[in-house]
C-alpha positions in Angstrom: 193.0 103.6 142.5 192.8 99.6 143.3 195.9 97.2 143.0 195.2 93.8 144.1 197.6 91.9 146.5 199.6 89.3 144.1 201.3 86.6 144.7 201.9 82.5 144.2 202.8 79.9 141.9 204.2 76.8 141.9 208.2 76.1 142.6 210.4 75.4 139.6 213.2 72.6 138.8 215.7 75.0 138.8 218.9 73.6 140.5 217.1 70.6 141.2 219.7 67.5 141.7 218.5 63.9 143.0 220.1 62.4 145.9 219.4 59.1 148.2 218.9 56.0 145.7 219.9 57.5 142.5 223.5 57.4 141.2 225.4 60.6 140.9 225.2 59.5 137.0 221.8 59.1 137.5 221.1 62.6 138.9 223.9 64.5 136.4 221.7 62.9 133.2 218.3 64.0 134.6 219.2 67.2 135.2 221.5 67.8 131.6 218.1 66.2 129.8 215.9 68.5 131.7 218.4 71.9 131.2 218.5 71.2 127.4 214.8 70.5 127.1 214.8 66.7 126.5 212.0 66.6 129.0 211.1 62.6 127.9 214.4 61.6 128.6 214.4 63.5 131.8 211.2 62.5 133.0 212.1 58.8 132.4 214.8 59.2 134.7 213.1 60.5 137.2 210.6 58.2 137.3 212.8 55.6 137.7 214.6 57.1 141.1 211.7 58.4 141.7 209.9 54.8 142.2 213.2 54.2 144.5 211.9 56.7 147.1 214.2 59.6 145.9 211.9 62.3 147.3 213.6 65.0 145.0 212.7 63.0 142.0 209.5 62.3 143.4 208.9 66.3 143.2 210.8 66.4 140.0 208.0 64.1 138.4 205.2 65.9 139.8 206.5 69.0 138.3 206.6 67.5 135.0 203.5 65.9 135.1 201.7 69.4 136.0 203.2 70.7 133.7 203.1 68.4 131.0 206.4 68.3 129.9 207.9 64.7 129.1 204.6 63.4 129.9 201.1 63.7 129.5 199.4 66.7 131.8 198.4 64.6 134.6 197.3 66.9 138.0 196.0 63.7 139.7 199.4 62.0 139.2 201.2 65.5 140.3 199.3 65.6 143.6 200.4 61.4 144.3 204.1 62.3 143.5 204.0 65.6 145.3 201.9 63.4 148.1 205.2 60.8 147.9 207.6 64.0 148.5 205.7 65.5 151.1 205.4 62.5 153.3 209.3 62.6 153.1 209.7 66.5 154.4 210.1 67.8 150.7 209.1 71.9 151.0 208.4 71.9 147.1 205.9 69.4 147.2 204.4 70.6 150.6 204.2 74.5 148.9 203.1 72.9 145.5 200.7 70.7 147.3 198.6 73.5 148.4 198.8 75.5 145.5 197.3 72.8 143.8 194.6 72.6 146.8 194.0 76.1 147.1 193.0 76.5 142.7 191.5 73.0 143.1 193.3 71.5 140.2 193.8 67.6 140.7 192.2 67.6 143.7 189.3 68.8 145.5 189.5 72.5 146.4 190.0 72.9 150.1 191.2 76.2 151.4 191.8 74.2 154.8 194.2 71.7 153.4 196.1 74.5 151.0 196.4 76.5 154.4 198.0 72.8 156.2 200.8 72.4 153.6 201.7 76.3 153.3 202.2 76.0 156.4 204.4 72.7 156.8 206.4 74.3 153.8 207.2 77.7 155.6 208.3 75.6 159.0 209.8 73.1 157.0 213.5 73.1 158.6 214.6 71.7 154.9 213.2 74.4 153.3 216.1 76.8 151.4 215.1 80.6 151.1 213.3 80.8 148.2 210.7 77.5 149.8 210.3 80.2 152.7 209.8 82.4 150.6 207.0 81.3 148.4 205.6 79.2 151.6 205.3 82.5 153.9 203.5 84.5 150.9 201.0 82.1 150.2 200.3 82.2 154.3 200.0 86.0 154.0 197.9 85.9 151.2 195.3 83.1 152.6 195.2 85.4 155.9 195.0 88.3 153.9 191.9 86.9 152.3 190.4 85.0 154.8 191.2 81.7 153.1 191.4 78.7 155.5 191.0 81.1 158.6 189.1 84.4 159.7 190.7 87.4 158.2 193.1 88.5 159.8 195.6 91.9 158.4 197.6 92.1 161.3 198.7 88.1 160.9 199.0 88.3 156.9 201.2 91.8 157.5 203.6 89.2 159.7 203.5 86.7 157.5 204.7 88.6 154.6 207.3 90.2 156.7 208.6 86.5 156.8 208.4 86.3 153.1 210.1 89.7 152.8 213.3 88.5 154.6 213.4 85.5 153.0 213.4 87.4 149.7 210.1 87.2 148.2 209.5 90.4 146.0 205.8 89.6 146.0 205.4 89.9 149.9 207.3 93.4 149.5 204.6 94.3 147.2 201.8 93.2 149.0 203.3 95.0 152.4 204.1 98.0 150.6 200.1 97.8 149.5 199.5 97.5 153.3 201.3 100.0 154.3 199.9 102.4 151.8 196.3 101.7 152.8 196.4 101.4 156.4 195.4 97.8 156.1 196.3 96.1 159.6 199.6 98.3 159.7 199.2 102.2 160.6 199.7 104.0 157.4 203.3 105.0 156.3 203.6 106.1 152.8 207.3 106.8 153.1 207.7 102.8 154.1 205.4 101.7 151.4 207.7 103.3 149.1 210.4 101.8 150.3 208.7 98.1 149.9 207.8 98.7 146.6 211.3 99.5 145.7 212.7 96.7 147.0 210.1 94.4 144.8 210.6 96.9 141.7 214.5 96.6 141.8 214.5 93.0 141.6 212.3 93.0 138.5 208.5 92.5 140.1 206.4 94.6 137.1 203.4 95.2 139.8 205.7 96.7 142.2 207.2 98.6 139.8 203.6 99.9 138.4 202.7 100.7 142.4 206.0 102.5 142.6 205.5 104.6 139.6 201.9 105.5 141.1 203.4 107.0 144.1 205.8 109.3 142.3 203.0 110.3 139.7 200.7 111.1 142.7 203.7 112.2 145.0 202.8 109.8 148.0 205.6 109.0 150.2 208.0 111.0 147.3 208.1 113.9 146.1 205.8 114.3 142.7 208.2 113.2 139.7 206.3 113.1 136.5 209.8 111.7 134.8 210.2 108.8 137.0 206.6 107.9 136.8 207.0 107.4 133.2 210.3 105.4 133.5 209.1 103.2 135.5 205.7 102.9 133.9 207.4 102.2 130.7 209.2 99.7 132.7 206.1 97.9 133.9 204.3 98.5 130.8 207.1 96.8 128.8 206.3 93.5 130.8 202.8 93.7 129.6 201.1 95.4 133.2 198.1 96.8 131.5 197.2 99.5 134.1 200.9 100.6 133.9 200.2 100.7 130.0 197.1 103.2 130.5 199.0 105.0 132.8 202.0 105.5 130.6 199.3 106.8 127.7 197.9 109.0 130.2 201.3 110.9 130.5 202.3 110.7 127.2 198.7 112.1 125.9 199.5 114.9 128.3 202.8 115.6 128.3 203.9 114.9 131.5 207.4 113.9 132.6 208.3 114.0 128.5 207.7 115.0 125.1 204.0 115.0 123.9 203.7 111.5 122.1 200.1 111.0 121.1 201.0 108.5 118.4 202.9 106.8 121.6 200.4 107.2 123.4 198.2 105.0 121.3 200.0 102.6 121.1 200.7 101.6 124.3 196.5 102.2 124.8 196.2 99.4 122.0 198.4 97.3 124.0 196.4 97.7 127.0 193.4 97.2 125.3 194.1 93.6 124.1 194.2 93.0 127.8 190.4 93.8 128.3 191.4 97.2 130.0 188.0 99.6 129.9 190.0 102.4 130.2 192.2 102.2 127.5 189.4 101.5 125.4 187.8 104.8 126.4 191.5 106.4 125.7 191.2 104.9 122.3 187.7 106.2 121.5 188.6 109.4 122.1 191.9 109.8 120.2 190.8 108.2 117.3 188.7 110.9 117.1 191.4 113.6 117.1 194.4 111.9 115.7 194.9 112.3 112.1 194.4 108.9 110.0 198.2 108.8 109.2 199.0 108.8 112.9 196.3 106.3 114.3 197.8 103.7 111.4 201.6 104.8 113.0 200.1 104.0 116.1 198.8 101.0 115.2 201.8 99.9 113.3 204.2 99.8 116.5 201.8 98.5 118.6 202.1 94.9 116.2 205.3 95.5 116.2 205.5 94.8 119.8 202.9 92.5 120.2 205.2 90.4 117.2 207.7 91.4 119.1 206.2 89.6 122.6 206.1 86.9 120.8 209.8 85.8 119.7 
């Protein structure tokens, strides 16, 4: 049973409002064209208080120009704008920075300099919660792996404790996955469940899929078959593929439920379009016991929801 640790992206706009140089008119505009999707009017805006020295704008525009919206994809000029915000304390830019650093995109890949701005993000005294957040789980992950630095568990299992206060539901994940293995932390089951529940409650699907492992197997809980397949069901629904083989395996079997070998198919199919080997294997060997009627059900709701993924 292998679950990788998970973790970082880049920050969002969400909230974002521009200060310094810009008018209050200014700054009320951008965001309105931004919320309702007029990203062209929005980035023009920005650019222009941007160009003032606005460091939020300057973040603003490198968000929009990694992203392409409003303006052409353009990583090099999203690491110059980010590069503008940093130099002025921004913890977006300095978290986005070495994201960018760390895939390589825009810039030369350079575990060394992703590791620099994760960390100027997490210390960043301007930095809100969610900065923190993000900032302290990339840290744990790059120690985790041995990116930027020797490996080191015991110093990725702190820095996700960081990221865990400061509400990251990915660092609960990946501590809970520490915790579980014995990985630089003594092994506690019992606390590994309780990290994954903290990540699965606030929505994280590979928490939730972790979770549900540990009630099918009965670590740290008692053995629930029924709340393994709720909360498969849960992760499966937000298209975790192991989750979705997992689900099929008690549904084939009965466990925790009703016997659903039609459902079980289905969610195997799902899994399946996600380049899982296992559910292919799944598939093999119900096509061969299913009546015809039932394999075509069973492939009838599993467009359905891929149609349905898709609205």
């Amino acid at each position: 049973m292998t679950r990788a640790i998970h973790a970082w992206r880049s920050l969002t706009l969400a909230g974002l409002l521009l200060a310094g140089n810009a008018t209050a008119a200014d700054a009320q505009q951008a965001q309105k064209a931004y919320q309702a999707g007029n990203y062209q009017d929005a980035s023009v805006l920005y650019q222009a208080a941007a160009e003032q020295g606005d460091a939020k704008a300057q973040f603003a525009l490198g968000m929009m120009h990694e992203q392409g919206r409003g303006v052409a994809q353009d990583l090099g000029q999203a690491v110059q704008w980010y590069l503008r915000a940093a130099a002025q304390g921004h913890p977006g830019a300095q978290n986005n920075l070495g994201f960018l650093y760390f895939t390589g995109k825009g810039v030369g890949q350079s575990d060394e300099q992703a590791l620099a701005w994760f960390s100027k993000a997490a210390q960043n005294p301007q930095a809100d919660e969610h900065d923190r957040a993000t900032a302290w789980c990339n840290l744990g992950n790059m120690a985790f792996n041995g990116r930027g630095q020797a490996k080191n568990l015991a110093l990725a299992a702190a820095d996700y404790r960081k990221a865990v206060d400061a509400g990251s539901t990915f660092a609960a994940n990946n501590l809970g996955f520490m915790l579980e293995k014995g990985l630089g932390l003594s092994k506690d089951e019992k606390e590994a469940v309780r990290y994954y529940r903290i990540a699965a409650q606030k929505g994280e699907p590979f928490a939730t899929d972790n979770l549900a492992v540990m009630y099918e197997t009965g670590q740290g809980v008692m053995q629930d078959y029924k709340e393994a397949r709720r909360l498969f069901t849960e992760a499966a629904e937000h298209g975790n593929a192991r989750a979705q083989v997992k689900l099929g395996g008690l549904l084939e079997r009965g466990l925790g439920g009703q016997r659903d070998l039609v459902e079980a198919c289905k969610w195997y199919l799902l899994a399946q379009d996600l380049g899982n080997q296992r559910a292919q294997e799944s598939l093999q060997r119900l096509k061969n016991v299913m009546p015809p009627a039932q394999w075509e059900e069973a492939n009838q709701r599993a467009q359905a929801a891929r149609e349905a993924s898709h609205d």
